[in-house]
Backbone as ProteinMPNN parsed JSONL, in Angstrom:
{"seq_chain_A": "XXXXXXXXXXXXXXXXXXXXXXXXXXXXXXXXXXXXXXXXXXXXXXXXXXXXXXXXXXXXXXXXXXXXXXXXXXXXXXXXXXXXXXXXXXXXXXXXXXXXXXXXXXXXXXXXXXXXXXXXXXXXXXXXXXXXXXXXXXXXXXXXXXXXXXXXXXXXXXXXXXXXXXXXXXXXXXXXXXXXXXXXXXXXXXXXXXXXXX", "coords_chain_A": {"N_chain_A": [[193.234, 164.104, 140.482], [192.595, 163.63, 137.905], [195.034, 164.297, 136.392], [196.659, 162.843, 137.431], [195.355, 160.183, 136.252], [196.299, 161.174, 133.51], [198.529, 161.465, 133.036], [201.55, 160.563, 131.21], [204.119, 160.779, 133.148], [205.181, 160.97, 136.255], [204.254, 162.944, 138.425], [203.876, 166.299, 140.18], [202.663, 167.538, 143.188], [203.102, 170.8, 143.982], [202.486, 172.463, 146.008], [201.39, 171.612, 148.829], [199.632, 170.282, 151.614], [198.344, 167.546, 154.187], [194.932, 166.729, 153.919], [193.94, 165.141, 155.806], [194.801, 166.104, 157.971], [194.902, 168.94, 158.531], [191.893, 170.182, 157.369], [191.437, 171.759, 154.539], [190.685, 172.516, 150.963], [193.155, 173.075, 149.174], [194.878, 170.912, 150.124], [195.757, 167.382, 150.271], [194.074, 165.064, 149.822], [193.724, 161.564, 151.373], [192.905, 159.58, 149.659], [194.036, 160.799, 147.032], [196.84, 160.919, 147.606], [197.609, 158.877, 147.89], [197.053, 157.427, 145.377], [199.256, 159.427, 144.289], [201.5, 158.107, 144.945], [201.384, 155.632, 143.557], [201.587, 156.946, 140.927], [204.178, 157.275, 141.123], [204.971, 159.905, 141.681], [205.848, 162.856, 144.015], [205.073, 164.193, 146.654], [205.049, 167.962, 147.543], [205.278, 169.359, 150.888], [203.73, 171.968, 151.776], [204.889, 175.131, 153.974], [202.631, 176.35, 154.421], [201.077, 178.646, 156.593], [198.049, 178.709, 157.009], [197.076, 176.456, 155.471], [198.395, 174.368, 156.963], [197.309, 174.209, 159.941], [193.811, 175.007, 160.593], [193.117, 177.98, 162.158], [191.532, 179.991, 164.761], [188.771, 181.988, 163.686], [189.423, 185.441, 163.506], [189.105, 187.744, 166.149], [185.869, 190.053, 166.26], [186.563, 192.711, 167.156], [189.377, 193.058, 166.223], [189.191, 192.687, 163.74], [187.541, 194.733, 162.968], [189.279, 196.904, 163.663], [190.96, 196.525, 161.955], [190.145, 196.921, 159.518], [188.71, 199.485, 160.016], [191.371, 201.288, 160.234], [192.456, 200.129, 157.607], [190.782, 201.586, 155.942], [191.057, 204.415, 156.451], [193.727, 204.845, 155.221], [193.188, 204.499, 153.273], [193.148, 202.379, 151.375], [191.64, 199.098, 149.976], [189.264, 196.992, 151.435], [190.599, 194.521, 152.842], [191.062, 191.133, 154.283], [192.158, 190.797, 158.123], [192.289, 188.509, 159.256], [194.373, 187.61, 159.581], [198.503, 188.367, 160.648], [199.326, 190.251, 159.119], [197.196, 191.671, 158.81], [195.973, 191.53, 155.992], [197.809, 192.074, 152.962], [196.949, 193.501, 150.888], [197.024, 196.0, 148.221], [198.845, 197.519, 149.827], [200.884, 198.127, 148.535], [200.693, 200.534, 146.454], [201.266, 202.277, 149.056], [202.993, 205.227, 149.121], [206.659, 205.317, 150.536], [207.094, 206.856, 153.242], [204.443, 206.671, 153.729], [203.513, 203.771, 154.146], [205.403, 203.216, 156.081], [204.325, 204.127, 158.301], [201.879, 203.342, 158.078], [202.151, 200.215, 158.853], [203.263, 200.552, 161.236], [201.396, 201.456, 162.754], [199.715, 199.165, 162.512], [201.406, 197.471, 164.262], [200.079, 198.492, 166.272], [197.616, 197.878, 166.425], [197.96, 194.777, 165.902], [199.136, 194.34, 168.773], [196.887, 195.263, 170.362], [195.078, 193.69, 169.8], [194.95, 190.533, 169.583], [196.396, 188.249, 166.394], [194.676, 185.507, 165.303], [195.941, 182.6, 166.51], [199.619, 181.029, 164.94], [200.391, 178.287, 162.846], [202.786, 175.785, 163.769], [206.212, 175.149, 163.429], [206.676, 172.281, 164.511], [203.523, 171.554, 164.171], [204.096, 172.161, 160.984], [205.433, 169.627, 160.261], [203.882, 167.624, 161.664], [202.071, 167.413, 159.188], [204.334, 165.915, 157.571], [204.937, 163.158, 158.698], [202.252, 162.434, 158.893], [201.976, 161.396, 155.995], [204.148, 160.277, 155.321], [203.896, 158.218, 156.728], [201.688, 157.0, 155.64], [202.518, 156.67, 152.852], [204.89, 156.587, 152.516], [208.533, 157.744, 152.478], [209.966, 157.713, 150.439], [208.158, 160.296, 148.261], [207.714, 162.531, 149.237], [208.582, 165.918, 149.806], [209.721, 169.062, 151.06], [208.345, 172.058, 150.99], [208.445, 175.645, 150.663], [206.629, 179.097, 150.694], [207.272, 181.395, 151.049], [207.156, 184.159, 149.381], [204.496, 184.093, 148.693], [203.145, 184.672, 151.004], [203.143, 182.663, 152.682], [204.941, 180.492, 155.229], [205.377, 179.383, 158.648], [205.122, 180.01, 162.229], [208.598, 179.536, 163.286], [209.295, 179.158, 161.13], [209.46, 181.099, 159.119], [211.362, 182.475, 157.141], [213.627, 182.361, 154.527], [216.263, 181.838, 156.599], [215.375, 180.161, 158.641], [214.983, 177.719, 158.123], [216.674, 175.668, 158.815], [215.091, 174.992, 161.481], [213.279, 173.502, 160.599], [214.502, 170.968, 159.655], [215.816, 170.403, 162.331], [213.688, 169.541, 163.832], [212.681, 167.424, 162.386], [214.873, 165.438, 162.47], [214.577, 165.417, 165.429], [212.238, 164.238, 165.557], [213.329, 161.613, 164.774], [213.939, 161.485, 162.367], [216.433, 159.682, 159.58], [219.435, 161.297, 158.331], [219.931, 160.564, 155.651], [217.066, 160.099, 154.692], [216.215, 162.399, 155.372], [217.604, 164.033, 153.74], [216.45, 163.308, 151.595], [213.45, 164.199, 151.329], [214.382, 166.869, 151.32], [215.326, 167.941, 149.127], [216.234, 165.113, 147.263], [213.926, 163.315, 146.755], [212.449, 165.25, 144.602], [214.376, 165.872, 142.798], [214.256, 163.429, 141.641], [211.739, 163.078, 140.667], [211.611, 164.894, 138.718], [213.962, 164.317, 136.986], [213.077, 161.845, 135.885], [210.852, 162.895, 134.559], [212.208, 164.224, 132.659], [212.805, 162.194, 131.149], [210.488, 160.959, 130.225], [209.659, 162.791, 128.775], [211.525, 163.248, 127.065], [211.234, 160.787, 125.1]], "CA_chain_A": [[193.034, 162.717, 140.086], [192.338, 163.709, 136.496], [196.179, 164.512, 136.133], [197.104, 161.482, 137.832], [195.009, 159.773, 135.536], [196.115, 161.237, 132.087], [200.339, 161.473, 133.055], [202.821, 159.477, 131.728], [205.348, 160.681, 133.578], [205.282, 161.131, 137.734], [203.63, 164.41, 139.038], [204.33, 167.01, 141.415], [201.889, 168.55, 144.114], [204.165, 171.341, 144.522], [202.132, 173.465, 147.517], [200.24, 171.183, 149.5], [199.717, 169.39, 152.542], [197.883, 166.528, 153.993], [193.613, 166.917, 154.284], [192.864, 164.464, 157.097], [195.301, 166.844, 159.617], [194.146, 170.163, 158.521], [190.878, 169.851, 155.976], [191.3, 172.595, 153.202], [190.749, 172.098, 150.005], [194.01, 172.605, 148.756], [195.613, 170.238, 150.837], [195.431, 165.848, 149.383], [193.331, 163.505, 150.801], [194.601, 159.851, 151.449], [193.097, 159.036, 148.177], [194.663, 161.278, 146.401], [197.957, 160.747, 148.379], [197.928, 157.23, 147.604], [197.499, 157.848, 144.264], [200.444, 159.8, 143.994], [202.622, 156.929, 145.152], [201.47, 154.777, 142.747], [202.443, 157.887, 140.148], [205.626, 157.921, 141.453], [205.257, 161.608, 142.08], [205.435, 163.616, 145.285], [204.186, 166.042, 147.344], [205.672, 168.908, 148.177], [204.794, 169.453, 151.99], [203.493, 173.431, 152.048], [204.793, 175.118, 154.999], [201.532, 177.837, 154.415], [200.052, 178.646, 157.949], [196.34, 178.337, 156.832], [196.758, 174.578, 155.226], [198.745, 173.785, 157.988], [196.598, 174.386, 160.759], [192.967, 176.387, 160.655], [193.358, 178.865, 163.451], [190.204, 180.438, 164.871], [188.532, 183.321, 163.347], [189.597, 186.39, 164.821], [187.604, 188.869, 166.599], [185.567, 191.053, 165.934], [187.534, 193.994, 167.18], [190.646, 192.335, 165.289], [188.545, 192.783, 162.024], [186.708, 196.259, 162.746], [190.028, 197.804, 163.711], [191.863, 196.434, 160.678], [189.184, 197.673, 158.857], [188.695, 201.528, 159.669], [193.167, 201.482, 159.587], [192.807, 200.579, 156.188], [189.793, 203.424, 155.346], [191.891, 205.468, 156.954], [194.608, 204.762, 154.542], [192.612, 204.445, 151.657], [193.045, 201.108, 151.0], [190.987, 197.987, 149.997], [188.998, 196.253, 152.475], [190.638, 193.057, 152.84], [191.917, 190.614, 155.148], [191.192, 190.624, 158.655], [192.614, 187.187, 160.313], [196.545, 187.122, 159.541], [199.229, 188.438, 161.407], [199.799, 191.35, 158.77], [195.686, 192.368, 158.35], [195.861, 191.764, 154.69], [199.154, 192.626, 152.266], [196.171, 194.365, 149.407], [197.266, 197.554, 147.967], [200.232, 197.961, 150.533], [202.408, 198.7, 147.363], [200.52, 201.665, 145.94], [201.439, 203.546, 149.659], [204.614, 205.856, 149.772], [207.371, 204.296, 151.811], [206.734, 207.079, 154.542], [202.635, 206.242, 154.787], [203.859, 202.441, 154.392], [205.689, 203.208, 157.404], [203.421, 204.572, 159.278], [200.62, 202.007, 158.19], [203.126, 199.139, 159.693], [203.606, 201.07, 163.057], [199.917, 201.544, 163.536], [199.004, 197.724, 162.243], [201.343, 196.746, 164.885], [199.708, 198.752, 167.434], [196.468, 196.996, 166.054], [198.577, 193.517, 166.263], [199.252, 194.174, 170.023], [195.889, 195.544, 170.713], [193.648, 192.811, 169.675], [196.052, 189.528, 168.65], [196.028, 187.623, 165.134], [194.734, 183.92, 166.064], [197.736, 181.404, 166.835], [199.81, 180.833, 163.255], [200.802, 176.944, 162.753], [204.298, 176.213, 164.119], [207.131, 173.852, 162.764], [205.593, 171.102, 164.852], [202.486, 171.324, 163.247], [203.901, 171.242, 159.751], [206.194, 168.014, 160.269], [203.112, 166.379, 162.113], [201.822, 166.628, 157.87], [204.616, 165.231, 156.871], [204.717, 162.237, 159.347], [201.385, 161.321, 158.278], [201.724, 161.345, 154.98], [205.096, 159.109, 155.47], [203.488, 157.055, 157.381], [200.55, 156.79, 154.472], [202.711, 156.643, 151.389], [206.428, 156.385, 152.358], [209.634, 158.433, 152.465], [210.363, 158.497, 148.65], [207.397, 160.213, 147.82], [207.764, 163.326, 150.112], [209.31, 166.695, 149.791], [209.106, 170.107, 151.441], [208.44, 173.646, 150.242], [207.758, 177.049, 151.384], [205.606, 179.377, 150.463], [207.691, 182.985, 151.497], [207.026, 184.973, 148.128], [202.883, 184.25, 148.931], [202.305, 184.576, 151.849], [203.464, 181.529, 153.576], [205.674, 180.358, 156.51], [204.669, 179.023, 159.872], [206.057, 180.094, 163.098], [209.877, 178.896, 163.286], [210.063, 178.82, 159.29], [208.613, 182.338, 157.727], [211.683, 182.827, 155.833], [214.792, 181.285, 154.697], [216.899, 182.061, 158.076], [214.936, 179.861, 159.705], [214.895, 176.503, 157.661], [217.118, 174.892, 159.904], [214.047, 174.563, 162.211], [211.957, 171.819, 160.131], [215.291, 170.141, 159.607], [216.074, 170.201, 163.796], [212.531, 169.01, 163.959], [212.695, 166.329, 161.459], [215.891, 164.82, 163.582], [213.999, 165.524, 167.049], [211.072, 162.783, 165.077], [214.204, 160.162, 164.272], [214.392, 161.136, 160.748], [218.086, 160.184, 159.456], [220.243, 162.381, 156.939], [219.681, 160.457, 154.414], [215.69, 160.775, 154.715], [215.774, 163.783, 155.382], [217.887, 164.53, 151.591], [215.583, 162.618, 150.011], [212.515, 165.597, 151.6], [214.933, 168.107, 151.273], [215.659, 167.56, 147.256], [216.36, 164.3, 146.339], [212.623, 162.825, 145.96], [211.967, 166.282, 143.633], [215.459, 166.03, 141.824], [214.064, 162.129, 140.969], [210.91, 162.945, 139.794], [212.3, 165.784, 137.495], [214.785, 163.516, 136.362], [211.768, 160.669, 135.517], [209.728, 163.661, 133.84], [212.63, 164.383, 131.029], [212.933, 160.679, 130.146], [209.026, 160.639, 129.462], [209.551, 163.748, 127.601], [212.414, 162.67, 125.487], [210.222, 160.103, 124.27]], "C_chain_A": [[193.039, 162.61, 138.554], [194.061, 163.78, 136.064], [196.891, 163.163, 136.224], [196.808, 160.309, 136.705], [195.714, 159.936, 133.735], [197.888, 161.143, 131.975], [200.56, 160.349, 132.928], [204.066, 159.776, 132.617], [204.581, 160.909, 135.536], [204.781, 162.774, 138.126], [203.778, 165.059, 140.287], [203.25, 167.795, 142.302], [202.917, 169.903, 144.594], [203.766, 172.168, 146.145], [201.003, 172.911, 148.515], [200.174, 170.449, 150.651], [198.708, 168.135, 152.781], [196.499, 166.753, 154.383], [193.41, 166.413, 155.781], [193.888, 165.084, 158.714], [194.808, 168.169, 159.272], [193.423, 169.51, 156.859], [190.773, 171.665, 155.631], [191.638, 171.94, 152.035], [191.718, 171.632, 148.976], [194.608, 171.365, 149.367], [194.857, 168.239, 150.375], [195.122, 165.279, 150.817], [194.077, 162.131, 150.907], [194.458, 159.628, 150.253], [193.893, 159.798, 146.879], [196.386, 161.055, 146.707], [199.024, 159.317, 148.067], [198.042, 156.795, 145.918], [198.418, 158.484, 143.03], [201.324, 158.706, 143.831], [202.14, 156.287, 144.078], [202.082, 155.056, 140.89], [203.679, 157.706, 140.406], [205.681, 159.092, 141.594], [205.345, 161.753, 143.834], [204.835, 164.345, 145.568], [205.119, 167.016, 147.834], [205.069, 169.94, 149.427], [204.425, 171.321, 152.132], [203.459, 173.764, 153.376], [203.896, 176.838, 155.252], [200.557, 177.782, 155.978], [198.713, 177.87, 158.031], [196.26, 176.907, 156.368], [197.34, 173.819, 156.231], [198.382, 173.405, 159.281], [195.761, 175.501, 160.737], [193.17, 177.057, 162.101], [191.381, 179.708, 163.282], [189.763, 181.084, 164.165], [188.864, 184.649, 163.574], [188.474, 187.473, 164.832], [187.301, 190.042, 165.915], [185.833, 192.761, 165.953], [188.848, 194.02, 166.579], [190.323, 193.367, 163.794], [188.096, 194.311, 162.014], [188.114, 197.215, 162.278], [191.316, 197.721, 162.46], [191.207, 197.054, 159.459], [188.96, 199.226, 158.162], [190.731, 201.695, 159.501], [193.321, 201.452, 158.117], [191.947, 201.639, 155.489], [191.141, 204.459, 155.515], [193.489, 205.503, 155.649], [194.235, 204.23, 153.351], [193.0, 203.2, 150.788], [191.833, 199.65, 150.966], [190.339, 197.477, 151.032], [189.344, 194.855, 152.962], [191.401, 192.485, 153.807], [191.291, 190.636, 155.859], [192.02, 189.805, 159.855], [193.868, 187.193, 160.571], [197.381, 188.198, 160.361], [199.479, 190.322, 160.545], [198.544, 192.075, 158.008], [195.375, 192.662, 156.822], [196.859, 192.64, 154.225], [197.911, 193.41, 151.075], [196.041, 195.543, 149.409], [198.343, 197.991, 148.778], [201.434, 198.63, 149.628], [201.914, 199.975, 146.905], [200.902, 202.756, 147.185], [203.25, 203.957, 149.31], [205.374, 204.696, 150.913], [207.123, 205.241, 153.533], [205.184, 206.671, 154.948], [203.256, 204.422, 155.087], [204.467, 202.183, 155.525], [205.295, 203.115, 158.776], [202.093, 203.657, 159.118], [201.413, 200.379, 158.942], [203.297, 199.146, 161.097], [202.283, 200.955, 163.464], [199.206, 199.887, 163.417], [199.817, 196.852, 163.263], [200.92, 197.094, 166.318], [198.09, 197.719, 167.488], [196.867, 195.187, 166.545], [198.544, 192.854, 167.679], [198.153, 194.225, 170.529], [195.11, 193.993, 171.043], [194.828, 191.869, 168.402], [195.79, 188.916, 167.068], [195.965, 186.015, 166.014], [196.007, 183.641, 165.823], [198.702, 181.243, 165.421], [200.028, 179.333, 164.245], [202.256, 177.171, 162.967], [204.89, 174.889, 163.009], [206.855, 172.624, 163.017], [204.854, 170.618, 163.975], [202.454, 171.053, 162.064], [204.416, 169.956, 159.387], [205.108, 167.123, 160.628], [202.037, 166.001, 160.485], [202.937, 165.828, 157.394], [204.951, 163.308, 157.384], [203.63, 161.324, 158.896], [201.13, 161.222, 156.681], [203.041, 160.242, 154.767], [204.747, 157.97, 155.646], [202.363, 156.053, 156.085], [201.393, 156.293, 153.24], [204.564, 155.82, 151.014], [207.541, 157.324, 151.973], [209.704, 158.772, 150.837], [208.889, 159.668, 147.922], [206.748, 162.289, 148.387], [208.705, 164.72, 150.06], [209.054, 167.832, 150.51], [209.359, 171.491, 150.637], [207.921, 174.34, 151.346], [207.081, 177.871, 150.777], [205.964, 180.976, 150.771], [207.022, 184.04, 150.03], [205.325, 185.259, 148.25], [202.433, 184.209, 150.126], [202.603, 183.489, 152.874], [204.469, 181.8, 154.821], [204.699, 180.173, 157.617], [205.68, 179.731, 161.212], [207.265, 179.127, 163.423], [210.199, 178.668, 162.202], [209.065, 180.426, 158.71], [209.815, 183.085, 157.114], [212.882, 181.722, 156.267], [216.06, 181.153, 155.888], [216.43, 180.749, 159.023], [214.525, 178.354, 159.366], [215.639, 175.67, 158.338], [216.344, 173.838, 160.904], [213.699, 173.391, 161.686], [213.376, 171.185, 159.866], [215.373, 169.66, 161.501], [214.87, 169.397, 163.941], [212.298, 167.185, 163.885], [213.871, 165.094, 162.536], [215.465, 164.719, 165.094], [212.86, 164.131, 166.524], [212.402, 161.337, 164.752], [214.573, 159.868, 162.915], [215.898, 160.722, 160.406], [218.093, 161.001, 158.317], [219.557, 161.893, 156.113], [217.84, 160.778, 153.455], [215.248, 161.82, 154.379], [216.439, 164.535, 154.126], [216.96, 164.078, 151.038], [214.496, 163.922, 149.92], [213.081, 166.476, 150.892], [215.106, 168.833, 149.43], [215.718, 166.713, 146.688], [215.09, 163.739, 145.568], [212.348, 163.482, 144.291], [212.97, 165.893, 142.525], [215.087, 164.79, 140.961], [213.093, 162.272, 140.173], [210.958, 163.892, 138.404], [213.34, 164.737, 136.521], [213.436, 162.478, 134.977], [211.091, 161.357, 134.102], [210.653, 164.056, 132.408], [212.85, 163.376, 130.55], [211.569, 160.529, 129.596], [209.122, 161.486, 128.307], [210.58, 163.451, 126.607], [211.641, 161.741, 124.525], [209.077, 160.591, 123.457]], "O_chain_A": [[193.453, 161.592, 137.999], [194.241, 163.028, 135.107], [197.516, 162.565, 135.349], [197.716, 159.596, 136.277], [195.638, 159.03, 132.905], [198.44, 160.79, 130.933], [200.275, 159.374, 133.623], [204.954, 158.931, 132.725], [203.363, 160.957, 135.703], [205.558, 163.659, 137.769], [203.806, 164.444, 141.353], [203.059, 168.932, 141.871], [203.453, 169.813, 145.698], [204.523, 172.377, 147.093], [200.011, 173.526, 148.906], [201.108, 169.651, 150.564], [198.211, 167.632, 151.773], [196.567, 167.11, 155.559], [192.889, 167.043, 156.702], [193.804, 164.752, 159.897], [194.008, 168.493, 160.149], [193.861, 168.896, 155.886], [190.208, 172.536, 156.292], [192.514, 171.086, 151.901], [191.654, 170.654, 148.231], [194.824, 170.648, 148.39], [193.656, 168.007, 150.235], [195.51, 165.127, 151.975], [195.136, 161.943, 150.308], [195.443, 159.449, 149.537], [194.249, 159.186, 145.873], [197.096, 161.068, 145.702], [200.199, 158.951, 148.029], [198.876, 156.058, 145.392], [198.476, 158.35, 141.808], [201.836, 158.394, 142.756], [202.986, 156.587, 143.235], [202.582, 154.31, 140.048], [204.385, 158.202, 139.527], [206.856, 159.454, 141.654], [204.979, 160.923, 144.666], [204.107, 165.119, 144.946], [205.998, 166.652, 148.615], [204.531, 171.02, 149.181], [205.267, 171.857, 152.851], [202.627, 173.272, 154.138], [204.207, 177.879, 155.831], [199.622, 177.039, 156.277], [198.353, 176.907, 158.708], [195.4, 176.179, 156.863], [196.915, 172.685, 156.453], [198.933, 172.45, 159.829], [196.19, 176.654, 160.799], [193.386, 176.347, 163.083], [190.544, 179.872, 162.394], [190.587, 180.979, 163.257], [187.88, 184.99, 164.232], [187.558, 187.875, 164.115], [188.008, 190.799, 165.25], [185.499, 193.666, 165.189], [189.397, 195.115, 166.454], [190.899, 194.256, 163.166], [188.332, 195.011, 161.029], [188.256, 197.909, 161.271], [192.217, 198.51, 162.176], [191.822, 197.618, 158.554], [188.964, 199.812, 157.08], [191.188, 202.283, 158.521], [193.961, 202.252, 157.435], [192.36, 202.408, 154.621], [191.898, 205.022, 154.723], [194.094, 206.568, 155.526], [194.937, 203.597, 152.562], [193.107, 203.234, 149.562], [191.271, 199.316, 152.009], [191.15, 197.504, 151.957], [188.483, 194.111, 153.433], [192.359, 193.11, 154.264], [190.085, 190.584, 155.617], [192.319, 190.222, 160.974], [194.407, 186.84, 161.62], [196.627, 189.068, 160.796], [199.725, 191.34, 161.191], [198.634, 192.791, 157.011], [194.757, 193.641, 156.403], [197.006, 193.752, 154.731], [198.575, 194.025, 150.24], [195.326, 196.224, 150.144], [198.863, 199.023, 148.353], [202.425, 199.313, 149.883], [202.835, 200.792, 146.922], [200.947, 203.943, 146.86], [204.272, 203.273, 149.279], [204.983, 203.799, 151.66], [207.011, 204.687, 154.627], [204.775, 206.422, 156.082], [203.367, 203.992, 156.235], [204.259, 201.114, 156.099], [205.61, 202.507, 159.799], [201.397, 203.35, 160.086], [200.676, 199.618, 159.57], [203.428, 198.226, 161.904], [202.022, 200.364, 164.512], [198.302, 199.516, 164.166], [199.415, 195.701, 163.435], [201.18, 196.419, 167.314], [197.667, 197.052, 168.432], [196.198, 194.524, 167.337], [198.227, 191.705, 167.988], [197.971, 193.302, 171.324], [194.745, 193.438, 172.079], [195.275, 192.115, 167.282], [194.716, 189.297, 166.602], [196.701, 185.526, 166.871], [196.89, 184.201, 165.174], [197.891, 181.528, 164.54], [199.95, 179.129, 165.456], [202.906, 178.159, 162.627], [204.346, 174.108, 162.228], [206.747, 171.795, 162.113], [205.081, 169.696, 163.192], [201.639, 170.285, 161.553], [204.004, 169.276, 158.447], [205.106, 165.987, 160.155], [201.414, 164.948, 160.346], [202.558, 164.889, 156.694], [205.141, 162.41, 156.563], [203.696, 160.129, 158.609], [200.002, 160.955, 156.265], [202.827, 159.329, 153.969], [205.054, 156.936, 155.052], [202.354, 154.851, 155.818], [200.844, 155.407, 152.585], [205.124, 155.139, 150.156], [207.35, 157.754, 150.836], [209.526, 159.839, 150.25], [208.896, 159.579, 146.694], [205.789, 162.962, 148.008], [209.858, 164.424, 150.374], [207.856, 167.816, 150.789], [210.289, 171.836, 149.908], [207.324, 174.038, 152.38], [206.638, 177.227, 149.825], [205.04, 181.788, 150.747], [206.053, 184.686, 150.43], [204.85, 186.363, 147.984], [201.328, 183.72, 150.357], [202.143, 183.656, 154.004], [204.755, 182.897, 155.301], [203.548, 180.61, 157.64], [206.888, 179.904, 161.05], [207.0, 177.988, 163.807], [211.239, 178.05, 161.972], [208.104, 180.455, 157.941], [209.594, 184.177, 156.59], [213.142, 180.941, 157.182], [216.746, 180.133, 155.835], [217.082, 180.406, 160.009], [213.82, 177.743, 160.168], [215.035, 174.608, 158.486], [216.566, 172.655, 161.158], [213.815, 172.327, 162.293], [212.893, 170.057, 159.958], [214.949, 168.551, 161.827], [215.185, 168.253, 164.269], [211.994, 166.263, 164.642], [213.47, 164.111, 163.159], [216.042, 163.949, 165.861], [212.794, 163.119, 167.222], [212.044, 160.178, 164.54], [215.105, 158.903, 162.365], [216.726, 161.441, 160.966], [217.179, 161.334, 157.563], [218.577, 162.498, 155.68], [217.51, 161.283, 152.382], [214.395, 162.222, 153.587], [215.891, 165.495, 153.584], [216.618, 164.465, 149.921], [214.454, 164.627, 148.911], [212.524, 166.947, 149.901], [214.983, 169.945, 148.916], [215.399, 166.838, 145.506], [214.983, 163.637, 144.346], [212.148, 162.865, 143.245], [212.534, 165.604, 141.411], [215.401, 164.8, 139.771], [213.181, 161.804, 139.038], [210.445, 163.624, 137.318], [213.191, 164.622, 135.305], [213.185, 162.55, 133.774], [210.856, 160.807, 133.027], [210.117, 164.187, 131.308], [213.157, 163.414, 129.358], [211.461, 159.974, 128.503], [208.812, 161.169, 127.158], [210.362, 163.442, 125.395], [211.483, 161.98, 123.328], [208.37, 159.791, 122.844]]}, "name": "protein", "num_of_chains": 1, "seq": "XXXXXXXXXXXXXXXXXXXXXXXXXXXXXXXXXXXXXXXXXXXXXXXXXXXXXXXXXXXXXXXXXXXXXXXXXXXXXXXXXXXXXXXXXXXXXXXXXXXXXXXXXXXXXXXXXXXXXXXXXXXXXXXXXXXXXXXXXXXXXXXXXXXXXXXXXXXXXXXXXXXXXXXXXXXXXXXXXXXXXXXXXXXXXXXXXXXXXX"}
């Protein structure tokens, strides 16, 4: 809001989704949302599992056994919930232990599951209500592969197709769906070197 407040030019949320469908912090509230629009900025719809939909906790045998795997491999204690029991310190192993920590994390995987991830569904049903809230121009999507992101049917670029098929399964047209895709972003970039020329 403070940004919103002090810009002349139009502002970008670049990694975020909408609060009142999944509540994390990162993710904009209506008022903030609404506030944008009146910026002229967008949002750039984050298709990050965890803002997209909280998924349970996972169990306690989830967590133990991700746990002693990483003792066992002399790594950090971290993670726990996600699909790949925490990426921390994975780079300091060899590529053969890295191997072999992958094979055993997906015997761990199978064992004792990672809660549900958020699917493609789930992240279009943010950008729906945030359409619905603010309006088409105002709307863009991103991903999130390099940190960690992706949802089931989008965790890398292969698979972007999906939230487009999606988007057309909701009644979006083409042209809509350019504006998401790049045009909104390409406008407010545009907007942001005319403030700055000045």
């Amino acid at each position: 809001m403070q940004t919103l407040a002090l810009s002349k030019a139009p502002i970008i949320a670049s990694h975020s989704a909408v609060r009142a469908v999944c509540n994390v912090s990162r993710n904009l509230d209506d008022e903030q949302l609404l506030a944008l629009k009146k910026n002229g900025g967008v949002v750039q719809m984050v298709a990050f599992s965890g803002y997209v939909k909280q998924a349970p906790p996972p169990t306690a045998e989830r967590t133990q056994a991700i746990a002693a795997l990483r003792a066992e491999f002399g790594l950090p204690a971290v993670g726990g919930g996600g699909g790949g029991g925490g990426r921390g310190g994975l780079n300091a192993l060899t590529p053969e232990k890295r191997t072999e920590y992958d094979q055993r994390m997906a015997k761990v995987d199978s064992q004792f599951p990672a809660p549900p991830r958020a699917t493609v569904k789930d992240f279009v049903d943010h950008i729906d209500y945030a359409v619905k809230l603010i309006g088409i121009d105002h709307i863009g999507i991103s991903s999130d592969f390099d940190g960690g992101g992706g949802v089931v049917g989008w965790n890398d670029a292969s698979e972007t197709f999906n939230v487009t098929l999606e988007l057309v399964r909701r009644g979006y047209t083409e042209a809509q769906i350019a504006k998401m895709w790049s045009g909104n972003l390409v406008r407010v970039m545009r907007q942001v070197e005319k403030v700055a020329g000045k």
